[in-house]
C-alpha positions in Angstrom: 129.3 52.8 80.1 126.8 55.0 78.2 123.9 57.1 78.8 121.6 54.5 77.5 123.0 51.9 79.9 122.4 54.0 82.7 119.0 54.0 81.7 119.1 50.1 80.7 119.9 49.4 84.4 117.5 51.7 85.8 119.5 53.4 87.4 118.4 56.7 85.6 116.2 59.2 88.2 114.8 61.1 85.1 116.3 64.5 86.4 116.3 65.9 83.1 120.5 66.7 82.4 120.8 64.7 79.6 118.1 66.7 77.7 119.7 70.0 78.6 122.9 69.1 78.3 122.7 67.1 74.8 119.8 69.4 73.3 116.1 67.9 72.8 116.5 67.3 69.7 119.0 64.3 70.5 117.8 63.7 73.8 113.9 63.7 74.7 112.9 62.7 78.1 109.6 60.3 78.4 107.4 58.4 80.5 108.8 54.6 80.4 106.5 51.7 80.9 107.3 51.6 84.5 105.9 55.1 84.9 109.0 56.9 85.2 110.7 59.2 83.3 114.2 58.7 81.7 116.1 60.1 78.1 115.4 58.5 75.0 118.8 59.3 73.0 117.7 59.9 69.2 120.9 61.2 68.2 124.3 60.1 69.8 126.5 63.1 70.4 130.0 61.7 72.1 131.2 64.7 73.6 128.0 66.0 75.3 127.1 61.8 76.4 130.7 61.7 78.2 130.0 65.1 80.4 126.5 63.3 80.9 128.4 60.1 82.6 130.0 62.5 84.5 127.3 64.7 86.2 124.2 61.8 86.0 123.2 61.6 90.0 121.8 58.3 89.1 125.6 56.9 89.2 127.6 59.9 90.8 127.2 61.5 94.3 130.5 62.8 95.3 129.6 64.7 98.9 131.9 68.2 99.0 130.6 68.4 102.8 132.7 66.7 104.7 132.0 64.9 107.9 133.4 62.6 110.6 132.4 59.0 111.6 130.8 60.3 114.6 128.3 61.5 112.1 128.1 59.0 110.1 124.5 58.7 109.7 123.1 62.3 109.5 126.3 64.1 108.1 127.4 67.6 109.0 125.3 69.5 111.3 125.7 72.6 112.8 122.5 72.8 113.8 119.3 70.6 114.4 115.6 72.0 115.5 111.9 71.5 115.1 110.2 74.9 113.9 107.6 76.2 112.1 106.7 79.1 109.8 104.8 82.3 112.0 102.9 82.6 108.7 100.0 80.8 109.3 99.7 80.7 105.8 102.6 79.5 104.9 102.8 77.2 107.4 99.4 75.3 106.2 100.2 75.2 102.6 103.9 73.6 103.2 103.9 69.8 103.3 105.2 70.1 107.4 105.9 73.6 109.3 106.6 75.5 105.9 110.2 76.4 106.8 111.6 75.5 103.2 108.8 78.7 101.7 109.8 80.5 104.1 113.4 80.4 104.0 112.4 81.0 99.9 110.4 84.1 100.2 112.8 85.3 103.5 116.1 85.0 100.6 113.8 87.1 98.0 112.7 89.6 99.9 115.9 90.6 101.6 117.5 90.6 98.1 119.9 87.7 98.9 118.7 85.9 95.7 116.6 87.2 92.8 114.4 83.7 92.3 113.9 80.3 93.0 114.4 77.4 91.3 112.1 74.7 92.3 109.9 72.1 91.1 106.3 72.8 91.1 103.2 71.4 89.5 100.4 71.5 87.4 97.2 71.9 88.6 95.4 71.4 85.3 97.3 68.2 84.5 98.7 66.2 87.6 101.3 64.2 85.6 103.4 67.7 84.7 105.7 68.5 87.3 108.8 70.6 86.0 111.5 73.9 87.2 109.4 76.7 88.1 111.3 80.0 88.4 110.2 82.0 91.5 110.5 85.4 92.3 107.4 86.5 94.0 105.8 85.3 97.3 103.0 83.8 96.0 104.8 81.8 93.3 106.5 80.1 95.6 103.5 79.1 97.6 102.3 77.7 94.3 105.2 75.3 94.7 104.9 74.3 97.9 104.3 71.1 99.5 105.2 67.8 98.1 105.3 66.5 94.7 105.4 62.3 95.2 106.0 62.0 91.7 108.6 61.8 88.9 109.5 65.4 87.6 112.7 66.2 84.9 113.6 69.3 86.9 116.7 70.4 84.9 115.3 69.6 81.8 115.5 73.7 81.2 118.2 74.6 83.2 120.4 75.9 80.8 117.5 78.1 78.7 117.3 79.7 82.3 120.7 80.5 83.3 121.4 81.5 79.5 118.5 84.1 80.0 119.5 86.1 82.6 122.3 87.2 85.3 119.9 86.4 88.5 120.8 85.0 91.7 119.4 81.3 93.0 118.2 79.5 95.9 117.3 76.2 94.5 115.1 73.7 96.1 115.0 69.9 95.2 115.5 66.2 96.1 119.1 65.0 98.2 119.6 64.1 94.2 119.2 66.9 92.5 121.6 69.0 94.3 123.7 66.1 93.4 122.9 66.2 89.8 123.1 70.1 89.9 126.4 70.7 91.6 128.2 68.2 89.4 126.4 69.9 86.4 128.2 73.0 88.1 131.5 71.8 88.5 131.1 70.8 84.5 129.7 74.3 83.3 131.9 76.7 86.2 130.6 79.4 84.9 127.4 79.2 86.7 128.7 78.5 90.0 128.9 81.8 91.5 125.2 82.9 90.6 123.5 79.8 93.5 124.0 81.6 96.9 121.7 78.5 98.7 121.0 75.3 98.5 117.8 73.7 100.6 117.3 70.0 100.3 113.8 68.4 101.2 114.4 65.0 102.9 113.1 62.5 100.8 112.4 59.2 100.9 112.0 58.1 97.2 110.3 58.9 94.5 106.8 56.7 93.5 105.9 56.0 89.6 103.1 57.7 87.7 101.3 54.5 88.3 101.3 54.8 92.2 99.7 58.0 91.7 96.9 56.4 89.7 96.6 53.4 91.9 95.7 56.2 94.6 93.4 58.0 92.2 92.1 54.5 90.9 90.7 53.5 94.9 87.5 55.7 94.8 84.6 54.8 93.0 82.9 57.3 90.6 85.7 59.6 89.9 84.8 61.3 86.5 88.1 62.0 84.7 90.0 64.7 84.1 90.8 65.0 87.2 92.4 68.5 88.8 93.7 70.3 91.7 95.8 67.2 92.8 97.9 67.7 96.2 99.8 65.1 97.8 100.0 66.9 101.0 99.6 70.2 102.6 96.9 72.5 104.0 97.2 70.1 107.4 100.4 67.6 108.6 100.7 65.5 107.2 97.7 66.6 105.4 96.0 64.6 102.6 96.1 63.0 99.4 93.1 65.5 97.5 91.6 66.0 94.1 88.8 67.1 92.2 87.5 65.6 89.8 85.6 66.8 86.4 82.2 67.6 88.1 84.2 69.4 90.8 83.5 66.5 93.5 86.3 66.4 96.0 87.7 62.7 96.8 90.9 62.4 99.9 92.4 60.6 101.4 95.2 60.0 104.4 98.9 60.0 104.3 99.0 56.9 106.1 96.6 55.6 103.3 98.2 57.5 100.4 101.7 57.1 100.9 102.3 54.3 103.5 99.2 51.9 101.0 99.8 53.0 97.9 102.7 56.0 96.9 105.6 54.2 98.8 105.0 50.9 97.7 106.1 52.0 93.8 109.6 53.8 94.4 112.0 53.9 91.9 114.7 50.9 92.3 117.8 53.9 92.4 115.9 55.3 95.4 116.2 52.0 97.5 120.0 52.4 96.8 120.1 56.2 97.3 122.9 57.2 99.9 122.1 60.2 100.8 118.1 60.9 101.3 119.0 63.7 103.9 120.4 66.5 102.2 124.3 65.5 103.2 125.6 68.9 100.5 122.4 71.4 100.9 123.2 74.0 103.0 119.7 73.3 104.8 117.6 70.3 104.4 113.9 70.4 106.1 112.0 67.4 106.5 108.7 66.5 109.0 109.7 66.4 112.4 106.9 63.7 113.5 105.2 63.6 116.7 106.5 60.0 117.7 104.4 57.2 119.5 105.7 54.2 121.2 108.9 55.0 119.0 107.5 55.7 116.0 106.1 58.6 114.0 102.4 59.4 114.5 100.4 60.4 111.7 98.0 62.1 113.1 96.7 65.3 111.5 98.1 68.5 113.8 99.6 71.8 113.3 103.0 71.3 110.9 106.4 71.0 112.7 109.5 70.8 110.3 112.7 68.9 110.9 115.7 71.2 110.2 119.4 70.6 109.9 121.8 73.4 109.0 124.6 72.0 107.3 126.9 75.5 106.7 127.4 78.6 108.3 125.2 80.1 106.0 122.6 78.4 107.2 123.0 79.2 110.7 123.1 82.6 109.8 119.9 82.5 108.0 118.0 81.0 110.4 119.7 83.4 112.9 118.4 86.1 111.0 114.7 84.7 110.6 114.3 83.8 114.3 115.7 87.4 115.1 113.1 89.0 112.8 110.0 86.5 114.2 109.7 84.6 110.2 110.2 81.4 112.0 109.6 79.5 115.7 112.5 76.8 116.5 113.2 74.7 118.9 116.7 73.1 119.3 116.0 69.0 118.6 118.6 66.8 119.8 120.4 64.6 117.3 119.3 61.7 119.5 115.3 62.3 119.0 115.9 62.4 114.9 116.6 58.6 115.0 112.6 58.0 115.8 111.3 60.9 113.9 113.1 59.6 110.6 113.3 55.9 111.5 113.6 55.4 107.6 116.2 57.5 107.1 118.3 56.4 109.4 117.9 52.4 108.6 118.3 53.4 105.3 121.7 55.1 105.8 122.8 52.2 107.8 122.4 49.7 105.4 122.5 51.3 102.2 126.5 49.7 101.6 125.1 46.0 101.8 122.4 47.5 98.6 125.2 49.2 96.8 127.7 46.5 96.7 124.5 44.0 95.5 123.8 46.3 92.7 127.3 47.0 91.7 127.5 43.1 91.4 124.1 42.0 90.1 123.8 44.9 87.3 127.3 45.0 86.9 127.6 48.8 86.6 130.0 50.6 89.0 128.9 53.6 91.1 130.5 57.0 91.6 129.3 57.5 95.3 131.9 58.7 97.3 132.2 60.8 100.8 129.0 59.8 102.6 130.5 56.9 104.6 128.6 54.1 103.5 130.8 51.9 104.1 131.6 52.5 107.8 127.7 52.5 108.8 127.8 48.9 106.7 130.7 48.1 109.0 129.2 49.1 112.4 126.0 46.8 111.7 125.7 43.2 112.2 127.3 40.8 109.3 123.8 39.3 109.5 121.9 42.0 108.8 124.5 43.7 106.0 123.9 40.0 104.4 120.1 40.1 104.5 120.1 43.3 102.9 122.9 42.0 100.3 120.7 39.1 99.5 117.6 40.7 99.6 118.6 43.6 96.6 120.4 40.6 94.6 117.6 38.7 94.6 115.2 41.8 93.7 117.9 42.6 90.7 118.1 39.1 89.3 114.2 38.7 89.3 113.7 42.2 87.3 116.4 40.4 84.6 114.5 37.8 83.8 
């Protein structure tokens, strides 16, 4: 297998490794024609390709959190709860109750960490997403809330940990801890210097072009356009721009993502085992209001989902609650199930997509300690087979 096959079979998430770890000027991440982003290899270097196969989240996720098969779909938890931010601030600029910022700037400003790695975006130019370094309050508002677009977050990693001795909390996708704690386990020298890991709870990754398509519904929009959020200020909040004459256009999240965004995910995301954070220390998500079963989109004050995965994480959130950063309220395990109905489909039938990918692109797949295949086994064989089919079929159309 080599780097270029990775990418070949799409199953490349365009974190960004291969650039850092093979240099840019043998490896230059760029847009494909599918509006994602993934390495163009201009130079082959053997050594540096073979460390790539090894840490590329695309084809590795290797849980180091263990967990039983009585929690087989939401891994280890130590703790589950609904809370919010008591910074009404922060709480309106995050995409749900703003717990992720706040953990950030709690960590900062208690000296546990001395910045944040996270992704954040470009206001001048919505297509730029990339690692910001945080080590103020208000930068990491500036990253906050979601990004439902391709970024190459590691892209710089190693110009940043070269440049200084400082601390981390990093933030990012289930996958890029993934692709970061291998990267870790390759370059051990690093490992001591992250004290915290948060995961957001993700549900894939759209294309450049979704974003477009959603930019593309409203008449008269006079490009450039600026100021692009795909959530916040609200909860869900909205899809919002400006364009060049400073007119506003939005529009809802049920619109945005549920229309346009989550109909263009990348193909590794509808095989991605893990979209809840299994090796954070913390992963936050939305903790929907539900209806009839089902999460409820309407617009209301910003409640996160929040599942502490270490004792570190109790402890921080201990420590927050004591000191009035945060409100939580303990969420049974049971109630996640209808607040993350996705998810937790997802994790129950995400062996029946593996196997058909490991058989129709004939690639194998490093992704081990997340119990795939005992939430395959507890389903129906009917269902594990339409899911089977239903990926085969999807990989042998994209061949031809």
């Amino acid at each position: 297998m080599t780097v270029s096959k990775i990418v070949e079979k799409d199953l490349c998430i365009g974190c960004g490794l291969c650039e850092a770890i093979i240099g840019k000027d043998c490896a230059v991440m760029q847009e494909q024609s599918n509006g994602f982003l993934a390495p163009v290899i201009t130079k082959s270097q053997v050594e540096q390709e073979d460390i790539i196969l090894r840490v590329c989240p695309g084809v590795n996720i290797v849980n180091d959190q263990h967990f039983g098969k009585q929690d087989r779909i939401w891994g280890n938890v130590l703790g589950s709860y609904s809370g919010f931010s008591t910074s009404k601030h922060i709480r309106t600029r995050g995409s749900s109750g703003g717990i992720i910022s706040a953990v950030a700037i709690f960590l900062l400003e208690n000296d546990t960490v001395d910045a944040v790695l996270q992704v954040g975006g470009d206001f001048t130019d919505y297509r730029r997403n990339c690692l910001r370094v945080s080590k103020t309050r208000d930068e990491v508002l500036a990253c906050s809330a979601s990004r439902y677009a391709p970024s190459s977050v590691f892209k710089g990693i190693l110009d940043v940990l070269l440049g200084s001795e400082d601390r981390y909390l990093f933030i990012g996708k289930p996958c890029d801890i993934s692709g970061l704690k291998n990267f870790l386990n390759e370059y051990p020298q690093f490992k001591e210097r992250f004290k915290f890991f948060v995961s957001i709870i993700c549900a894939g990754i759209p294309s450049f072009h979704a974003t477009q398509d959603v930019i593309d519904t409203f008449d008269q929009v006079r490009h450039p356009v600026r100021d692009l959020a795909y959530r916040g200020n609200g909860w869900p909040g909205f899809f919002s721009f400006l364009d060049a004459n400073g007119n506003k256009f939005q529009m809802s999240y049920n619109d945005s993502w549920g229309k346009k965004l989550g109909k263009k995910l990348h193909f590794r995301c509808k095989i991605c085992p893990d979209g809840i954070g299994l090796q954070a220390d913390l992963a936050a998500g939305d903790a929907w209001e539900t209806k009839d079963g089902y999460p409820d989109f309407a617009e209301r004050e910003g409640q996160s989902l929040i599942l502490l995965r270490t004792s570190r994480a109790v402890d921080l959130l201990r420590a927050m609650q004591h000191e009035e950063q945060v409100v939580l309220q303990t969420l049974p395990m049971e109630k996640i199930r209808s607040m993350q109905p996705y998810q937790y489909i997802r994790r129950s039938v995400v062996g029946s997509r593996v196997l058909a990918t490991i058989i129709g692109k004939g690639i194998l797949l490093n992704f081990k300690g997340m119990r795939i295949w005992n939430n395959l086994f507890s389903k129906s064989i009917a269902s594990g087979f339409r899911e089977f089919i239903g990926t085969l079929k999807r990989i042998l159309i994209d061949k031809r």
